[in-house]
Steps between C-alpha positions, in 0.01 A plus 500: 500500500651835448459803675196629316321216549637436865349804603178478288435188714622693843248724386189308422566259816516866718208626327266152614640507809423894582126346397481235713757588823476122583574365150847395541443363883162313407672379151773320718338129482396422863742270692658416793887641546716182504726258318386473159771179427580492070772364299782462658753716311869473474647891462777462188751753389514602119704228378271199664687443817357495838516824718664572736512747867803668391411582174241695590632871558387738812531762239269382218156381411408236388163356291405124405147396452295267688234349591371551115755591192334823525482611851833691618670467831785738653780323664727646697777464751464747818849449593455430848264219688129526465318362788129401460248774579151534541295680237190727506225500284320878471151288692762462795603117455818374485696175333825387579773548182804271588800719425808487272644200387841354387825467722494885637051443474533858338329360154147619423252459197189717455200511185605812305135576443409829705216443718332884441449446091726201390798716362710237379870431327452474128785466289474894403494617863506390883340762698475258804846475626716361801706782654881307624620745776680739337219635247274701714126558434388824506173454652655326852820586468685206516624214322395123564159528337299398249320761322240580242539822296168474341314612806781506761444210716749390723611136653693368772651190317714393909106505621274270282448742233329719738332888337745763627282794325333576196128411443597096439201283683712252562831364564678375224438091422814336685684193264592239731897365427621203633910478537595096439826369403622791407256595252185743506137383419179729486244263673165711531353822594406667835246792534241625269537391172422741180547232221158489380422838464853552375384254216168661426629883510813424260324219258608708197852596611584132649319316162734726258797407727457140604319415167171376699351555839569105532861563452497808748329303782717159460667422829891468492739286691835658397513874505850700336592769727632826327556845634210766415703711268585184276110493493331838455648738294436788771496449853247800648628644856366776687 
């Protein structure tokens, strides 16, 4: 999608949404937040071999895709231990995320699909972006975030995904890694998912993309790991 049409859609999504407040909260398919178990995945580098902790820089982000070929994840290394944390839900609930994983547990993984309208990484440009610690976000004023420049919502990728500020409804959906024999897998999801709206808003863009929705939706169990820059041709920070 390029920018034209990336903000055409921003634009009629905003304008149903300003006519029904609720439409994006009651368009989230009712469920409960837990586990959601899928494939399990194993995270590969560009040239087909597993990868691994330390080849994941504090400094960069990183993209794969998973659970579908079409649904994009952020991964990224935090550089320090993430312990498991208890997230809260705007109604007041909490779940329990489990934390960082890999030798140092500083590893995370979370959808790249903004919770307030679905701003997404397309190959033309990533407005949803992990900030390492020494690229600060203007809006909060530090680094360590995960933030979306189409509407300025913010995430706390050490706690679950959790809304910092900005008008996102929800934290962002958590990808569950598992560290085994050296290797990282992508196992499941954890939170509210956003997959089948995601699906029905972005029919058009995924079908000229993927070929077919069928194609989009398919389920992976191997997922190459690249850095965002090698993906989109312009990485959007503000």
């Amino acid at each position: 999608m390029d920018r034209r049409g990336f903000i055409k859609t921003c634009t009629a999504v905003a304008a149903a949404s300003l006519a029904s407040p609720s439409f994006f909260i009651s368009s989230l398919r009712a469920q409960e937040v837990e586990f959601k178990a899928y494939k399990k995945a194993i995270l590969l580098k560009k040239d087909g071999t597993p990868l691994r902790p330390e080849d994941i820089d504090p400094g960069k982000q990183y993209i794969f895709f998973y659970p579908h070929r079409a649904t994009p994840c952020i991964l990224a290394n935090l550089g320090k231990e993430v312990p498991p944390a208890d997230v809260k839900l705007s109604d007041g609930t909490t779940y329990r995320w489990p934390g960082g994983v890999g030798p140092k547990k500083s590893i995370v993984a979370y959808c790249a699909i903004c919770p307030h309208q679905m701003s997404y990484p397309t190959p033309e440009y990533s407005f949803i972006n992990y900030y390492p610690e020494n690229i600060l976000s203007k809006i909060v004023k530090r680094g360590g975030v995960i933030q979306c420049c189409a509407h300025l919502s913010v995430f706390d990728p050490a706690k679950g995904g959790e809304v910092i500020d900005g008008p996102a409804p929800q934290p962002l959906t958590a990808i569950v890694l598992k560290y085994e024999g050296g290797k990282l897998y992508a196992v499941g999801t954890l939170g509210k998912e956003l997959y089948e709206d995601f699906f029905d808003v972005f029919k058009p863009d995924l079908r000229k993309l993927y070929k077919s929705s069928r194609k989009a939706k398919k389920l992976v169990d191997k997922c190459e790991v690249v850095e965002v820059e090698e993906y989109a041709k312009e990485v959007i920070r503000c």
